[in-house]
Phi, psi and omega in degrees: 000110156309107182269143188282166163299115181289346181275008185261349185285341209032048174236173207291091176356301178335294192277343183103191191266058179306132152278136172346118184255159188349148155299152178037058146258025240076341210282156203207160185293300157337325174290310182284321124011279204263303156342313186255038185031048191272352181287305176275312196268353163310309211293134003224077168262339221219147188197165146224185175229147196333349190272338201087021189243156184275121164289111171267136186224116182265356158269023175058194180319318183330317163140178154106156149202170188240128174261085198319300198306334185293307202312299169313288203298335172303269174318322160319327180261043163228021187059050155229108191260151166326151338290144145228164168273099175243148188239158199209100183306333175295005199259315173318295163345282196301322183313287218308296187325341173293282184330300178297329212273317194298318158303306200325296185306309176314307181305330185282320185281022196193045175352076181256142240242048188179179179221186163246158207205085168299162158203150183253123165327074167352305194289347167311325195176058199293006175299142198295298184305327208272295194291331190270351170288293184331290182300351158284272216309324188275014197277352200256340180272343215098359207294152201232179154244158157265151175233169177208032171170161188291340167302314172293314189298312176318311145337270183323289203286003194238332171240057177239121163243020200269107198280005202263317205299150163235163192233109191250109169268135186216171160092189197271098184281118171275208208265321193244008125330258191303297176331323168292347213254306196317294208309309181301326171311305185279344140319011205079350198261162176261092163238155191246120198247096174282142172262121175242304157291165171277008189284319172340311193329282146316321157319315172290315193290303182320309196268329165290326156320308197279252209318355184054014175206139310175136136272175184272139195262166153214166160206154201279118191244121167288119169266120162312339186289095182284140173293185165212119176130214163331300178235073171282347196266359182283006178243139173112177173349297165296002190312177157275317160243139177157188199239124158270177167345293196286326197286335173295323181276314167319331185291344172261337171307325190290314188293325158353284146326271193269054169030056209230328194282352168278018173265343194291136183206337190237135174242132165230162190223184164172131201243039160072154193279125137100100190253139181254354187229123191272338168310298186329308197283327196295324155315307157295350192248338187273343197288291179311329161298329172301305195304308192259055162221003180270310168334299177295294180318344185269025249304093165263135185283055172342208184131358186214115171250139184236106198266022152074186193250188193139312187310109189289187169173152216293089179291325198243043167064354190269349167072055194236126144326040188255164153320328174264017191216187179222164155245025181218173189253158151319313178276348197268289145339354154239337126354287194279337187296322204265334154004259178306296169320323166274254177026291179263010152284290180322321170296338158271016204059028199290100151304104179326116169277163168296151200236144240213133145232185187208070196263121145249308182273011164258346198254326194263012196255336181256348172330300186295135156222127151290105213251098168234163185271148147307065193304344187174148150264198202195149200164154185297160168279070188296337182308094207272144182289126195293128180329148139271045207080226176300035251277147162280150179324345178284317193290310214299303185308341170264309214283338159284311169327298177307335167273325173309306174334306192308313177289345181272334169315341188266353165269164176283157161331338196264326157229006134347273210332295226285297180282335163284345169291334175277335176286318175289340166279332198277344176276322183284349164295313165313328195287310183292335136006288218282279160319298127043273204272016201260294212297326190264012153107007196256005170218114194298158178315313187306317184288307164328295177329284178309247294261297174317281154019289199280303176318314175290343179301325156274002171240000142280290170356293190287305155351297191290312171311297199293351169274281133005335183271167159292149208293332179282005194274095159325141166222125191310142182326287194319350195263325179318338172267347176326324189271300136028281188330298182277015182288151182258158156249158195254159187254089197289110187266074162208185193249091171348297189298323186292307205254344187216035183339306203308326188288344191239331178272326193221029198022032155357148165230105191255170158283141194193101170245136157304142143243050198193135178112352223264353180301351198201125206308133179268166192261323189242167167225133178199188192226172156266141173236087188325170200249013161307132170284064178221135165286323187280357195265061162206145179272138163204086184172078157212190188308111172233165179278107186107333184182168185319162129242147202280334192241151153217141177347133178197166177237167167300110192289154192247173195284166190022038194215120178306137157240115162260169189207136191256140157253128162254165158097037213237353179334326186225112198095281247285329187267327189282009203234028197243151184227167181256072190278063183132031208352084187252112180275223186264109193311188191278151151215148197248187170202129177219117182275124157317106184267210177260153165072030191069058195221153158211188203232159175247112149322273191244188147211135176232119202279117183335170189272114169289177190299303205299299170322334190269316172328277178301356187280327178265003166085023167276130183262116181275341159274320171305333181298329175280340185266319159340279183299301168315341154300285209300331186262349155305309196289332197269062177219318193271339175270357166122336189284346175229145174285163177273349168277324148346293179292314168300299158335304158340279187320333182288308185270320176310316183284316158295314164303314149310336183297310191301160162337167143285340204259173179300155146244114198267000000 
């Protein structure tokens, strides 16, 4: 067993990895609070209340809340079993309004002489229901869409009907692309077709040419300006997509040429997703500001800076230049953007544009929260095993380690150390012993078994001791990891790959808590393990203070009593970026409106992908599949081995199964 870095645990390096102590010692919500960082990556959606269940308050200060356990149990009597996905349109709503209020205020306080006019990324998040609420709710604003392939563009022209609103096209474009987009214009529609390659050019000139009519143009600029975090590398020279320097100035000339450049209207950049440093961008907005005061001056009549998407938000709360974080506010972020823009226009005599982002993972990322059961946990075996007669001499040396061990709890903390470093050496040389004579035939399974037993028994044994000493109490390297050691795993019933991908491709870091129980100090530290035949189908990562940890505070499950645990903040990519890896397919997902009295509304409910449904996604017929097996239980009815009331049963389950989750029914 690998034991992990105990200061990763987030307990005081000095001391190692203290595990939680007993429930009803004091402990309080305010304790659980602060532990899962609900203080910082909560706010101010997530709360809790005096009972220990986690608060959703989806207007923020405006008031109102939901007591999510109540709520799930709500949704339970409504046949939508765990895992689920609930979305809570109002906090979608409440994003944007953040989002527009932040600009507003940037605008007033640096009188900049232009406005702001957002669009949501399509790829962020393509559910039907999620985008046509944006695009309700945004409606007061102008809010538009980005598309980045024809399907999403397709998505953008059938619910963008605002003729003020834009429709921002990226990503790679053929021929019958840019017709669509030309075609749309004349719906009525805004759509902005960015040249992010340069082959793109032609391509645009050729389909106006054909149709006698134009699109509203953009174009992408490769900034020289380097990122930071994850995708620092999706900027600069190398980017995958823009246009450099030169290829910007061929491109206008060419438009030029074919009498196209009064169409130039939009300049866009993007320095990568979920930027942790407000330096990168104020760097990227002076480079991109030049660009589009240069721009003007070639005359193209412009009018639109699109500062791209990036805008980030604090998964672990530390308000830090990390991966998982920002060191800026939502308002600190539209400050320098409307700033920085002005800055470099006004001194050319620039008219100020409008000004365009493309936030996605700041407006769709707290909407969401996933909520699933514990099927069981899994753990060493601590316990020491009552002799069986005669023990071999291997065994007898741990079950004597284990009393000395035992027996050093009766020293002071002060001369402790000295004697648990020798119990811990002397169990792990027995144990391999142990192993040893196993492997050469000198130990029964049964004995091997006890030997093991006993080695864990000592390392809980010394574990307890060291959870007992004072903060001033040196505790030896080798001891720091015991608890590590002993973390139990919890058996999670969902699918990683499906509902939380990021966590396994890109070591994403989400908040991932009980949410119920928080009233009582948890007891054990462990991870989760998905119900995916995958070694990698588990969380063991998540948010501690400065940095990540492998294990997290969880409590001991009780007999007939559910324990749920929520991941938040996954609102964005993650359900449009989930695959059907053991095909285990899409949970149940709810849409839930905030009422009057603590009342809420079920909006939409979208029933998870069935067993039948994933089948056919692979191209399995599920009535051949039943007609298969109805043969095979014929033939084993005529050879004697299954009975007919048997077979009907089989048949029975099978046909119910298709119907079913993909997932356990608890």
């Amino acid at each position: 067993m690998v034991l992990a870095d105990p200061t990763a645990l987030g307990a005081d390096p000095a001391r190692g990895s203290k595990a939680p102590e007993p429930a009803g010692d004091g402990w309080c919500v305010a304790d659980s609070s602060r532990l899962y960082g609900l203080d910082g990556w909560g706010d101010p959606y997530f709360t809790l209340n005096a009972r220990g269940h986690v608060m959703v308050q989806p207007r923020g200060e405006r008031g109102g809340c939901l007591d999510l356990v109540e709520l799930v149990q709500g949704l339970q009597g409504r046949d939508l079993s765990l895992p689920l996905l609930i979305r809570f349109d109002d906090i979608l709503e409440d994003r944007l309004e953040r989002l527009h209020a932040a600009f507003e205020r940037a605008i007033a306080q640096y009188d900049y002489a232009g406005r702001y006019q957002g669009v949501f990324p399509v790829k962020c998040n393509q559910q039907r229901h999620v985008v046509e609420q944006l695009v309700e709710s945004g409606r007061q604003w102008h809010f538009g869409l980005e598309a980045g392939s024809k399907a999403e563009l397709l998505i953008a022209l059938s619910l963008v009907d605002d003729p003020e609103a834009l429709l921002i096209c990226n990503g790679y474009k053929d021929q019958r692309y840019i017709e669509t987009a030309i075609l749309a214009r004349r719906l009525g529609r805004q759509p902005v077709v960015v040249i992010e390659q340069a082959d793109e050019v032609g391509r645009i000139i050729s389909a106006s040419r054909e149709l006698g009519a134009a699109p509203l143009i953009g174009v992408r600029a490769k900034l020289s300006s380097r990122s930071s975090g994850r995708w620092g590398s999706s900027v600069g020279e190398r980017a995958k997509f823009g246009l450099s320097v030169p290829d910007l100035l061929a491109t206008v000339e060419a438009l030029r040429q074919a009498d196209l450049l009064s169409e130039l209207r939009l300049l866009h950049f993007h320095v990568g997703s979920q930027i942790n440093d407000i330096a990168v961008l104020k760097d990227a907005l002076q480079e991109a500001g030049q660009i589009y005061v240069q721009l003007a001056e070639l005359g193209a009549p412009m009018g639109y800076l699109d500062v791209g998407g990036g805008l980030g938000i604090d998964y672990d709360g530390s308000r830090t230049a990390t991966a998982a974080s920002t060191n800026y506010s939502l308002q600190n972020y539209a400050n320098d953007v409307v700033a920085t823009v002005r800055e470099c226009c006004e001194p050319r005599s620039v008219p100020l544009p409008t000004l365009v982002s493309e936030s996605g993972r700041a407006i769709a990322s707290h909407f969401s929260v996933l909520v699933f059961d514990v099927l069981g946990t899994g753990g060493v075996q601590g316990e020491a095993p009552t002799p069986q007669g005669e023990e071999p001499l291997i065994v007898r040396n741990l079950r004597d380690t284990l009393a000395s061990i035992q027996a050093t709890a009766l020293d002071a903390p002060a001369g402790q150390g000295d004697h648990l470093q020798e119990g811990w050496n002397d169990a792990i040389k027995f144990k391999q012993d142990a192993l040893s004579a196993f492997r050469l035939g000198y130990l029964s399974l049964t004995e091997r078994g006890a030997a093991e037993q006993l080695y864990w028994a000592c390392c809980q044994a010394i574990a307890a001791q060291l959870e007992s000493w004072g903060a001033a109490t040196p505790i030896p390297d080798d001891l720091k990891a015991l608890q590590a050691a002993l973390a139990g795993t919890y058996y999670a019933n969902l699918s990683i790959f499906r509902s939380a991908p990021d966590t396994w491709a890109i070591d994403q870091l989400f908040p991932v808590m009980p949410i119920h129980r928080l009233d009582e100090r948890p007891s054990r530290l462990g991870s989760f393990a998905d119900l995916t035949c995958d070694s990698d189908g588990k969380l063991a990562r998540f948010i501690g203070p400065g940095k990540a940890k492998p294990l997290l505070e969880l409590h001991e499950l009780r007999e007939g009593e559910p324990y749920w645990i929520g991941l938040f903040l996954g609102g964005a990519y993650q359900e449009v970026m989930g695959n059907l890896h053991n095909l285990f397919g899409s949970t149940n997902a709810v849409h839930i409106r905030l009422g009057a009295n603590g009342r809420y509304r079920v909006d939409h409910v979208v029933r998870g992908d069935s067993n039948a449904e994933v089948l056919q996604a692979m191209e399995h017929d599920p009535e051949a599949l039943l007609e298969r097996l109805r043969v095979a239980s014929e033939a084993a009815i005529h050879r004697g081995t299954l009975t007919l009331p048997d077979a009907g049963r089989l048949m029975a389950h099978l046909q119910n199964s298709l119907r079913q989750s993909t997932y356990l029914q608890t």
